[in-house]
Structures are given as C-alpha cells and as structure tokens.
N, CA, C and O of each residue as an XYZ file, in Angstrom:
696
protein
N     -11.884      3.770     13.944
C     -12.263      3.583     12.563
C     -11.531      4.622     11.719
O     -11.836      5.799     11.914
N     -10.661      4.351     10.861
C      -9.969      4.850     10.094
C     -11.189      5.305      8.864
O     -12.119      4.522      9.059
N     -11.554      6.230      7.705
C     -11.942      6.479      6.937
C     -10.950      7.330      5.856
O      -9.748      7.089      5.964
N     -11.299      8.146      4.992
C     -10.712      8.584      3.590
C      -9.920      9.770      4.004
O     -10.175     10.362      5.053
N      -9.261     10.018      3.453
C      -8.002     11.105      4.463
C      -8.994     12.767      3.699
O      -9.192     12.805      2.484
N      -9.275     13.443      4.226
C      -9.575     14.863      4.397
C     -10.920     14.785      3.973
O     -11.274     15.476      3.018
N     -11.749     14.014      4.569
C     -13.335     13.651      4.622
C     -13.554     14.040      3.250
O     -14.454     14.811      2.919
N     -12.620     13.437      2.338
C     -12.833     13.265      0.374
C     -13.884     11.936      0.468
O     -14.073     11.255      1.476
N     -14.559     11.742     -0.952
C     -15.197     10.662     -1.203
C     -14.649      9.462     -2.248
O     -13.594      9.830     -2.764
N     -15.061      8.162     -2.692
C     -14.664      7.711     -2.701
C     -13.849      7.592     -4.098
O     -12.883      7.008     -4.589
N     -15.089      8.731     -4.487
C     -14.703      9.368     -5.969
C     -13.585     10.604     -6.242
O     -13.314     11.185     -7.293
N     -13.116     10.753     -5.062
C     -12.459     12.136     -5.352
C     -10.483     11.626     -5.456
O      -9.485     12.293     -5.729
N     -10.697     10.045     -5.054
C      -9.137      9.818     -4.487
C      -8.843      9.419     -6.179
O      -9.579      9.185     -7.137
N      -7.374      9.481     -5.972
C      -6.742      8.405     -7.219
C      -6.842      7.027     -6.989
O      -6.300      6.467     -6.036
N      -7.477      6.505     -7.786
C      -7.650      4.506     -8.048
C      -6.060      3.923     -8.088
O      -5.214      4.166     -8.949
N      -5.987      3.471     -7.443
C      -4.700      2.598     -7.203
C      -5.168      1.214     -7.836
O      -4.619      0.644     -8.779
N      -5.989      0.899     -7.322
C      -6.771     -0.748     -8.211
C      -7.946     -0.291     -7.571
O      -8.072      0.773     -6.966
N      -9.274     -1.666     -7.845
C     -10.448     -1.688     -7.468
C     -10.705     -3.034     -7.594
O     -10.424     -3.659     -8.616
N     -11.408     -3.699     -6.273
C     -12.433     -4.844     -6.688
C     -13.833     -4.859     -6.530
O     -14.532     -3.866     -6.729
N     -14.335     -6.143     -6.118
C     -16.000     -5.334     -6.517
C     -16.217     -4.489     -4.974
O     -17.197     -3.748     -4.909
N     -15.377     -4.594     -3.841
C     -15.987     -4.146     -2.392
C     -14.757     -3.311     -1.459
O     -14.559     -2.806     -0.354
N     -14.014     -3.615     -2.981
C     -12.806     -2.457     -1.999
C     -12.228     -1.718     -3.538
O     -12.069     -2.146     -4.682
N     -12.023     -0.358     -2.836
C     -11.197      0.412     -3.850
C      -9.629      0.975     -3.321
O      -9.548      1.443     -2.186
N      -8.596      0.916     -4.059
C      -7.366      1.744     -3.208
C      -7.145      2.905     -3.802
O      -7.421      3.240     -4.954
N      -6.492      3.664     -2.721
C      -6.201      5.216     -2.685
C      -5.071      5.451     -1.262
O      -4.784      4.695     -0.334
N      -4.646      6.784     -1.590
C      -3.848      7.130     -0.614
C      -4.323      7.013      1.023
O      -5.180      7.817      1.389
N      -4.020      6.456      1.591
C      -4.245      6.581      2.990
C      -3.760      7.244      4.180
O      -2.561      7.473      4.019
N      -4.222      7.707      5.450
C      -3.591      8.530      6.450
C      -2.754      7.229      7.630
O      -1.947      7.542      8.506
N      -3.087      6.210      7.417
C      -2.382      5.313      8.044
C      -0.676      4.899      7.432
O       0.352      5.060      8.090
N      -0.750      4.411      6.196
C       0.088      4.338      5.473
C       0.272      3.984      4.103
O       0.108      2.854      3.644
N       0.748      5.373      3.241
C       1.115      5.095      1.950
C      -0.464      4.524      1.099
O      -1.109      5.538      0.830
N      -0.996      3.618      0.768
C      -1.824      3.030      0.150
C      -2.847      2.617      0.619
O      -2.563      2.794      1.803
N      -4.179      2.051      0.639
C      -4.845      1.728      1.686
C      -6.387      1.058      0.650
O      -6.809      1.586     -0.379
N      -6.804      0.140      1.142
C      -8.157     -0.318      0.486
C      -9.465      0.633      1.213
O      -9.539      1.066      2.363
N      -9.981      0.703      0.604
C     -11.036      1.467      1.452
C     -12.451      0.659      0.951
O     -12.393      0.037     -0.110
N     -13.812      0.679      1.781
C     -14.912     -0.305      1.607
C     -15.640      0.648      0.589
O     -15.739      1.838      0.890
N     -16.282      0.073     -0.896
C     -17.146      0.515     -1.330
C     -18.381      0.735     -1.281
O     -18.944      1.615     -1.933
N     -18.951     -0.075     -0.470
C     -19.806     -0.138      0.147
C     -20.502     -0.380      1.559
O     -19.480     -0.258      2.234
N     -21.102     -0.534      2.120
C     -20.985     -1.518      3.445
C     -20.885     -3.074      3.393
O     -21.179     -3.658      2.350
N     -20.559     -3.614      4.273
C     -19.759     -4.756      4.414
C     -19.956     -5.309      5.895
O     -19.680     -4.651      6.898
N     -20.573     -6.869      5.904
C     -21.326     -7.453      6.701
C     -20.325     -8.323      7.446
O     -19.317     -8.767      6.895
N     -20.630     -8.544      8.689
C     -19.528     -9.071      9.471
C     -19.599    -10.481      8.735
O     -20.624    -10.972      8.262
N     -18.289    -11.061      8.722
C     -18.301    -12.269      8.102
C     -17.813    -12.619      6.633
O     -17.290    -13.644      6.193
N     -18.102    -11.618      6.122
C     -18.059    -11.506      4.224
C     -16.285    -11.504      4.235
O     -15.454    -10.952      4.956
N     -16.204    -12.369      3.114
C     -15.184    -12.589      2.391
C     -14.725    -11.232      1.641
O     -15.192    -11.079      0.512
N     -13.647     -9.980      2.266
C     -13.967     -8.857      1.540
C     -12.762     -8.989      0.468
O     -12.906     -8.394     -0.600
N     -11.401     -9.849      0.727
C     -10.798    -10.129     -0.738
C     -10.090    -11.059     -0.513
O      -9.760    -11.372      0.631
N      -9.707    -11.704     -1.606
C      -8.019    -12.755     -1.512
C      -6.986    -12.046     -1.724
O      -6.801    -11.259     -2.652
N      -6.140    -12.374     -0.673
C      -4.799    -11.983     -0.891
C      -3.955    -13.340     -1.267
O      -3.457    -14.216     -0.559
N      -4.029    -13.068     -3.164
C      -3.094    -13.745     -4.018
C      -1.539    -13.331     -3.796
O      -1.072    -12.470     -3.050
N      -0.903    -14.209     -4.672
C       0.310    -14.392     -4.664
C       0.729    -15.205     -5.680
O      -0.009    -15.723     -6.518
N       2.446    -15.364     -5.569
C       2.814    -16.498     -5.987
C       3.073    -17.934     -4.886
O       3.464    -17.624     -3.760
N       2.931    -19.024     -5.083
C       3.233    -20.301     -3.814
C       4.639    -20.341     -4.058
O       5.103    -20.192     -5.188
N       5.427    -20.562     -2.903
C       6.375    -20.451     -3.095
C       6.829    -21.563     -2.009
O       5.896    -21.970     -1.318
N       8.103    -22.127     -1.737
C       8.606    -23.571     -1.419
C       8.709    -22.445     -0.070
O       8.525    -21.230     -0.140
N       9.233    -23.642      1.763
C       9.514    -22.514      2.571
C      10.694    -21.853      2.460
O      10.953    -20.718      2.858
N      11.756    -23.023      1.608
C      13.141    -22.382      1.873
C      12.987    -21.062      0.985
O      13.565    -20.044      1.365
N      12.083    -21.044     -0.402
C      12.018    -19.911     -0.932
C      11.815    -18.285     -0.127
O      12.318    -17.163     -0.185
N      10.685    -19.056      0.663
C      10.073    -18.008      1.972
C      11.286    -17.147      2.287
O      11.516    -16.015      1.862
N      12.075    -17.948      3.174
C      12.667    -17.948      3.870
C      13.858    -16.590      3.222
O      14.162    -15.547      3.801
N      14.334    -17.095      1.848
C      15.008    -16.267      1.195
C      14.321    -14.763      1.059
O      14.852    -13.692      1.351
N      13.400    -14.920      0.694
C      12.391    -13.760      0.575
C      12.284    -13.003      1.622
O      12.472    -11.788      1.550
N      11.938    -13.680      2.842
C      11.984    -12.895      3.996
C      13.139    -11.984      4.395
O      13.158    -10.789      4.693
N      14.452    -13.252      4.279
C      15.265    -12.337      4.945
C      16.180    -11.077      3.536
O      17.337    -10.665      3.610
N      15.436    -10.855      2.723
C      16.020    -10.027      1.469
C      14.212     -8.755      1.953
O      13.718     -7.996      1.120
N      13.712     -8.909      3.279
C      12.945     -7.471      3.649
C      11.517     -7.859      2.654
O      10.731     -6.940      2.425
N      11.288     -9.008      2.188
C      10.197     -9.066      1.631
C       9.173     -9.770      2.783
O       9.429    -10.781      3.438
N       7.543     -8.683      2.867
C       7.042     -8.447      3.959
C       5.601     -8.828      3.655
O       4.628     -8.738      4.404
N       5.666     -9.281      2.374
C       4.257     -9.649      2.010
C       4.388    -11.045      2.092
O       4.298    -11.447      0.932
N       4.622    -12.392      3.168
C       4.451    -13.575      2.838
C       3.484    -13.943      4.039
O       3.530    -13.628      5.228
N       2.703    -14.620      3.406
C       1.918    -15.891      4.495
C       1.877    -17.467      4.516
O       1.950    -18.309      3.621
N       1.760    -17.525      5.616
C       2.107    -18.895      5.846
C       1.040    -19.539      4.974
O       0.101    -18.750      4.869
N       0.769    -20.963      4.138
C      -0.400    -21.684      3.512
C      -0.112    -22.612      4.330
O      -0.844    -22.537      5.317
N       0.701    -23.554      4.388
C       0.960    -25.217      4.877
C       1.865    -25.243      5.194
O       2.665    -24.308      5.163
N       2.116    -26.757      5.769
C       3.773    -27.244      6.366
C       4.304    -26.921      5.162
O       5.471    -26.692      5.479
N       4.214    -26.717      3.778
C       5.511    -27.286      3.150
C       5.582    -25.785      1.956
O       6.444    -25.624      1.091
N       4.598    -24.996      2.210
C       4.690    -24.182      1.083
C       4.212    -22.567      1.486
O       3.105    -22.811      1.965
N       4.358    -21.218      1.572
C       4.087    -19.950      1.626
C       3.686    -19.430      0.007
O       4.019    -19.884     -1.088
N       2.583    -17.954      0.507
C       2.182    -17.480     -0.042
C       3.129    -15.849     -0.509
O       3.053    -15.033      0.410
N       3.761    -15.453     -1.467
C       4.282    -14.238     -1.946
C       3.396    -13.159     -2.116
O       3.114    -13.119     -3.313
N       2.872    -12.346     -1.554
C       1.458    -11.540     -2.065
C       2.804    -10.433     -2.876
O       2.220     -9.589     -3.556
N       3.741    -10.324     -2.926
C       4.596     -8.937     -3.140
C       4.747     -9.117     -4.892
O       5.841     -9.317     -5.419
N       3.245     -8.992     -5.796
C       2.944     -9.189     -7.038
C       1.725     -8.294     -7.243
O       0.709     -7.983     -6.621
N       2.355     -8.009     -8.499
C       1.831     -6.673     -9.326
C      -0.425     -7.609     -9.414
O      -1.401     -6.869     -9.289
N      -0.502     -8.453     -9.532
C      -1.950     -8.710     -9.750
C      -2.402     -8.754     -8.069
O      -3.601     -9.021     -7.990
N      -1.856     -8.592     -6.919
C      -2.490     -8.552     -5.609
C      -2.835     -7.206     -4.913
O      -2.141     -6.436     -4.249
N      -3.687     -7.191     -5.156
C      -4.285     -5.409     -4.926
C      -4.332     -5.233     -3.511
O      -4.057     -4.168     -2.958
N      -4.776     -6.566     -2.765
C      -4.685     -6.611     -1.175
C      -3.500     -6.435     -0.234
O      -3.518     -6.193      0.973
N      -2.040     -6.683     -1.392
C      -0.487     -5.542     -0.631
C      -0.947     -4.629     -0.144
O      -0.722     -4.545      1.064
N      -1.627     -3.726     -0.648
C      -2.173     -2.517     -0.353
C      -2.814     -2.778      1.141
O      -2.103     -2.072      1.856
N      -3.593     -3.294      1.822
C      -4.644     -3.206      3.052
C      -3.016     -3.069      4.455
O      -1.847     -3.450      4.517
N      -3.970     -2.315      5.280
C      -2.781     -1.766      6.110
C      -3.233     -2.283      7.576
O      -4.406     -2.531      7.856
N      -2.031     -2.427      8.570
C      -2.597     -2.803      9.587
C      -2.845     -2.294     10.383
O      -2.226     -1.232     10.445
N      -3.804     -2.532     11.522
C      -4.375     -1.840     12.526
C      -4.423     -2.495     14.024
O      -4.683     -3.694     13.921
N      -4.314     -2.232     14.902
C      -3.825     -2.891     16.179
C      -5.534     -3.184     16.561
O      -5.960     -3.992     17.386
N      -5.975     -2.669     16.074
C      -7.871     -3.049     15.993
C      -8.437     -3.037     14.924
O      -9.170     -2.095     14.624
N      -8.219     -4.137     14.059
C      -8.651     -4.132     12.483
C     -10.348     -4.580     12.379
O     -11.070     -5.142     13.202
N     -10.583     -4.139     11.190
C     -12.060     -4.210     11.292
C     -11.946     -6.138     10.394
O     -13.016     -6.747     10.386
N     -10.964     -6.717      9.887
C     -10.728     -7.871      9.084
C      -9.971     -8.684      9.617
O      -9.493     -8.250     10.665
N      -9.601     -9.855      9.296
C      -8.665    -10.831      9.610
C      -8.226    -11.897      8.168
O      -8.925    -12.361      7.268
N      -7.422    -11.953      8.331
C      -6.723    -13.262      7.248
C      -7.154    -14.591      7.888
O      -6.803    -14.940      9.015
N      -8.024    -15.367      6.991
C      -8.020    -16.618      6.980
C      -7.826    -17.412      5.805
O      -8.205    -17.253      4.645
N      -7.076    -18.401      6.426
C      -6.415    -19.481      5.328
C      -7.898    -20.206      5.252
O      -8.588    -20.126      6.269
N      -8.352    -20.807      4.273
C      -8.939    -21.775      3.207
C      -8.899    -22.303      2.285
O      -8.864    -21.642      1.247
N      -8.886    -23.501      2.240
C      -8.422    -24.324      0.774
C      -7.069    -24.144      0.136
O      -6.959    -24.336     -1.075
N      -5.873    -23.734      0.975
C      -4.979    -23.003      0.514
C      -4.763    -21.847     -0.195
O      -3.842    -21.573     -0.964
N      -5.925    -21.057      0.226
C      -6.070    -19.542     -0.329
C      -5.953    -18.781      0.875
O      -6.161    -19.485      1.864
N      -5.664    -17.459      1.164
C      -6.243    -16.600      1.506
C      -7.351    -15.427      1.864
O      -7.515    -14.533      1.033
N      -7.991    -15.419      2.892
C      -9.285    -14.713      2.602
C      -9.100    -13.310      3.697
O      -8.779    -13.357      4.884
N      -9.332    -12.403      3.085
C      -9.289    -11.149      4.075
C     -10.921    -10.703      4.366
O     -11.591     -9.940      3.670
N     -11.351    -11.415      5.608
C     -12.691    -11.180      6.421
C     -12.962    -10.770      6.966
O     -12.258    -10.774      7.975
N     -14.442     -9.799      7.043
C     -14.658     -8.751      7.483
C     -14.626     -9.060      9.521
O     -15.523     -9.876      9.734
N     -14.109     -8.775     10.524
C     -14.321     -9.399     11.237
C     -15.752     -8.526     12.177
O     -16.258     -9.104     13.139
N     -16.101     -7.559     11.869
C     -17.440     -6.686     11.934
C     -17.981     -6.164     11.033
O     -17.403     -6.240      9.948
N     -19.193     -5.483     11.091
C     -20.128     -4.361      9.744
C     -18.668     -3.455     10.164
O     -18.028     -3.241     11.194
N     -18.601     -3.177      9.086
C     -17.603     -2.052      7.736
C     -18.702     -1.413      6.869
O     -19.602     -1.955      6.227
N     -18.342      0.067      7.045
C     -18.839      1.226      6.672
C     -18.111      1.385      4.791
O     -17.031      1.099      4.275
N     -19.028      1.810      4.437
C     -19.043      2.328      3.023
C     -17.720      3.562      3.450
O     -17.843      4.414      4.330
N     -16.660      3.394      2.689
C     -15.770      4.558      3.005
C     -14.913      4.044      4.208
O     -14.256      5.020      4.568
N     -14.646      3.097      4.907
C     -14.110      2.833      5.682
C     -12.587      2.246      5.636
O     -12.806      1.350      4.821
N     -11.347      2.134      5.905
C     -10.144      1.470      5.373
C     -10.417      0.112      6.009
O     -10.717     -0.044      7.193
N     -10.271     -0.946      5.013
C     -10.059     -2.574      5.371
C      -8.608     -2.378      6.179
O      -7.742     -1.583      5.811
N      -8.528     -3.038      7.064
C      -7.497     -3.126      8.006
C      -7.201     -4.423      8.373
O      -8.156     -5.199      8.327
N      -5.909     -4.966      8.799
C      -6.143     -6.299      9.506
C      -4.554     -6.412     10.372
O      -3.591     -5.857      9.843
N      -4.363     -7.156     11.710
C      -3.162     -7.255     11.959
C      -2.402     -8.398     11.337
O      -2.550     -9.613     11.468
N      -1.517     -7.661     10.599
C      -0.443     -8.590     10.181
C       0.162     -9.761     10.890
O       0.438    -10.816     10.319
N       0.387     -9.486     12.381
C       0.511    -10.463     12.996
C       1.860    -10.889     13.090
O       2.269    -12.043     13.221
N       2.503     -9.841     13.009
C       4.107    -10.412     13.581
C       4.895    -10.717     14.664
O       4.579    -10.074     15.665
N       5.347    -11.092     14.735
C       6.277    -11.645     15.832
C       7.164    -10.518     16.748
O       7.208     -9.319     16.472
N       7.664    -10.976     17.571
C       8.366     -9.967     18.192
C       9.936     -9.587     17.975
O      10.616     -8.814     18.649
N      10.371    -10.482     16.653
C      11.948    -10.065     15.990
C      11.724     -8.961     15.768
O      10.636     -8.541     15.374
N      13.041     -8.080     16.050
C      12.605     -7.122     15.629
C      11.664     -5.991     15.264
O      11.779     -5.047     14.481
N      10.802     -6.341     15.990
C       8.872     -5.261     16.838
C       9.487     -4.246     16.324
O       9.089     -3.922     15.206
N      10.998     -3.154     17.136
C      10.767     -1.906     17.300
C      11.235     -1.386     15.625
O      11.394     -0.185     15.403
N      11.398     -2.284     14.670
C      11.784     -1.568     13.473
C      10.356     -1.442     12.548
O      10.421     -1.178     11.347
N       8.860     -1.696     13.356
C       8.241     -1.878     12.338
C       7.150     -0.991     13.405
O       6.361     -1.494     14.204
N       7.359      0.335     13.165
C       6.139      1.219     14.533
C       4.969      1.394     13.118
O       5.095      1.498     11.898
N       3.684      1.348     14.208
C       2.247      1.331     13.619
C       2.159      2.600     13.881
O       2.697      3.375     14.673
N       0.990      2.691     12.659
C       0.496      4.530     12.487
C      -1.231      4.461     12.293
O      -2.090      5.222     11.849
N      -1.205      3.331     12.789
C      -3.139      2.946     12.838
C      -3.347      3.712     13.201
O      -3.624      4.538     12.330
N      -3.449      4.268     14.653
C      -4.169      5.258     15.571
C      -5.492      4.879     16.155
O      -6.277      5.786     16.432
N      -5.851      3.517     16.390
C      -6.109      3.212     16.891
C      -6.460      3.397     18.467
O      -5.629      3.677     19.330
N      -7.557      3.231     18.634
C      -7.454      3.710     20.784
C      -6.811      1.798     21.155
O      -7.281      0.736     20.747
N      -5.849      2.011     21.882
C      -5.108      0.803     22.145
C      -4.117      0.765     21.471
O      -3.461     -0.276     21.511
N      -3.668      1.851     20.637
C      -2.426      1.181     19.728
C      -1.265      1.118     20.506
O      -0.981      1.887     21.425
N      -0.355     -0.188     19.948
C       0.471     -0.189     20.770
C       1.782      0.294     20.022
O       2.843     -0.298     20.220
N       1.716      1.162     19.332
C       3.068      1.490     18.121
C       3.801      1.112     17.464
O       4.547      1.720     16.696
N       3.620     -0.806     17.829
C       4.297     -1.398     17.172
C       3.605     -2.584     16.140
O       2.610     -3.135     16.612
N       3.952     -2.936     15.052
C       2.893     -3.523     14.402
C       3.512     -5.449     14.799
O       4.454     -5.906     14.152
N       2.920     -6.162     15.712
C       2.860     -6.901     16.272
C       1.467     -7.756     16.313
O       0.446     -7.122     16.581
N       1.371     -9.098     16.075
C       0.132     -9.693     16.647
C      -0.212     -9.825     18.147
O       0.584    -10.028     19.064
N      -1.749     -9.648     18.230
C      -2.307     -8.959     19.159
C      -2.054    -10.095     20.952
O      -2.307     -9.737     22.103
N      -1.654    -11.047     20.601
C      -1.010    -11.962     21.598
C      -0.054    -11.391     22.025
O       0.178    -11.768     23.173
N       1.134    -10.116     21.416
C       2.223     -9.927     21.879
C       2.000     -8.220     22.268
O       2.842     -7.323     22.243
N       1.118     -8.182     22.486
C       0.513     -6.392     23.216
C       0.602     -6.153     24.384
O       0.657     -4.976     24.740
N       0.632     -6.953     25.103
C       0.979     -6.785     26.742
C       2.590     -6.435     26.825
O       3.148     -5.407     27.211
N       3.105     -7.620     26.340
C       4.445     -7.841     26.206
C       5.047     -6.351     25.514
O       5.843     -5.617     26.099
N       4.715     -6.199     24.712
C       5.077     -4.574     23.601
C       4.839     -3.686     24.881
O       5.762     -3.004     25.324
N       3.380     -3.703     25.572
C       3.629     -2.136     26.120
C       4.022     -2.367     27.188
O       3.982     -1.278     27.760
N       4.591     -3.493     28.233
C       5.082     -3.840     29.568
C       6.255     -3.030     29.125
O       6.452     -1.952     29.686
N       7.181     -3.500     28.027
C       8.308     -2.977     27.161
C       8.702     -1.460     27.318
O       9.579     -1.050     28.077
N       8.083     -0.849     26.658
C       7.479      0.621     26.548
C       7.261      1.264     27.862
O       7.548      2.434     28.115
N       6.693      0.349     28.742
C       6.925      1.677     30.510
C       8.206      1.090     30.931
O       8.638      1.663     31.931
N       9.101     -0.040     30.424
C      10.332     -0.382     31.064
C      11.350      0.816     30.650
O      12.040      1.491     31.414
N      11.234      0.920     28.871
C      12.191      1.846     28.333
C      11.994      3.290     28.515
O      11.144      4.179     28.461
N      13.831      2.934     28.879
C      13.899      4.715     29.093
C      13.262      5.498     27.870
O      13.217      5.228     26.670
N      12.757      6.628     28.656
C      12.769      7.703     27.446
C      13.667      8.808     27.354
O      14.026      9.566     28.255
N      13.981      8.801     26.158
C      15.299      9.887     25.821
C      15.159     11.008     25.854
O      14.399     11.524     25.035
N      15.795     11.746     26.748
C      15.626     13.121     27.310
C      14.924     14.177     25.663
O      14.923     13.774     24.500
N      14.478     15.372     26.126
C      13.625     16.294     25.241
C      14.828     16.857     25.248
O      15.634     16.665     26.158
N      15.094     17.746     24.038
C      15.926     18.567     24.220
C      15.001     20.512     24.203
O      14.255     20.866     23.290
N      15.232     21.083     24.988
C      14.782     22.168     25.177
C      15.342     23.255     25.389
O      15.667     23.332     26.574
N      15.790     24.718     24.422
C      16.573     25.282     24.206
C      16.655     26.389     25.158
O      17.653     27.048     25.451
N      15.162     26.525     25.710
C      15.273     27.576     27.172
C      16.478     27.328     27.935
O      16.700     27.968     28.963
C-alpha cells in the first residue's frame, strides 16, 4: 500500500486537481499520483478516465509518436486520456493495484478493486504488453514487483527473463 510521501496529510500536498474521492499531489511512486479522500469500498466507481475518441488509425499514430495515455473502447475507436480535463493521467501503476480499468458503455471506469484507505494512492496496472517491457521499469514497490510495468498475465514471463539476464558486473574500486 502506497500512501502520501513523508507521512504529510492530505492537506499539506500541492492540489494538482481534485474530484469528489480522489485528490492529486506529488507522489513517491511517480511524478503525480491520485490519492483517496476518503475511504473507498471495494467495487466503487473511484473515477473516469476521459479523453478524446479517437479513430484506431488515429491511435495508432498517437502511439507510435510515445503517447501512453490510450485505451482501447471498441473494434473501431480508442480513448486519448493525454488531455488537460483528465485528472486520472495522473493515477500510477502498481504491479498490485488497489483499482482496475473497466470499459462501460464506452466509457472508462477506474474501480476500486478492494477497501482503499483515506490517504491511500489509487493505483491500477496499465497493462502492457511485452514490446518493449524493459523501457518502461516500475517504481510501485510493491511486494511482487516485477520492475517492469507490464500486465499481470506477463509476470512470470518478465521475471523467468530477469534470472535468465546476465547481470552486469559491479564496478568496485578496492
């Protein structure tokens, strides 16, 4: 469980945005981070992650120009969250998130997937693929983390990886 970086409260951080059950502030995971305003019941809808809809070939462009905020909606159309009104860019991932993304009605819903603590960081795995795994290392800290920010289907595979690769000698000046 990730919480508020130097046991500050929820009042002490800088407001990055706010909705009614999450507030953002600096985080020890990375850069930005939602944190719970309150407690938060397994199940609860804790935000939408808006966007613009965008066509796939648009996606597609987007993606490969390093843009990292898209989700899939349907066969024929993706979601852009990488917009100034989506406060949920901000939520960071965790190789054991306390949330999950579910699609509905062609929206997005970021759900609590257990009770979430008042003060707690909303987390969820992004869920990526294994292109390119080693350019995207996780800083969850998590017990289980696997360092790489990957969906949780591809964790075996990541750390089978990891006892294959060499490790690069220490350098030690004795």
């Amino acid at each position: 469980m990730q919480n508020m970086p130097n046991n500050s409260t929820v009042s002490d951080q800088p407001l990055v945005a706010e909705t009614a059950l999450v507030c953002f502030h600096e985080s020890v995971i990375h850069g930005k981070g939602g944190f719970a305003k309150a407690n938060i019941a397994a199940g609860s809808r804790v935000i939408e992650y808006t966007g613009e809809k965008i066509t796939k070939a648009e996606s597609l462009r987007r993606c490969e120009s390093n843009n990292e905020y898209i989700f899939s909606l349907d066969d024929t159309h993706d979601l852009d969250g990488n917009v100034p009104w989506n406060p949920a860019r901000f939520l960071n991932h965790s190789c054991d998130p306390n949330c999950e993304a579910e699609p509905a009605g062609g929206r997005i819903w970021i759900v609590a997937r257990r009770y979430i603590q008042a003060g707690e960081e909303i987390t969820f795995n992004y869920g990526y693929d294994l292109e390119d795994y080693r350019d995207h290392l996780c800083h969850c800290a998590a017990n289980g983390c696997v360092g790489y920010i990957v969906a949780a289907e591809f964790f075996e595979h990541v750390k089978c990886q990891s006892r294959l690769a060499p490790v690069a000698p220490t350098f030690n000046p004795r």
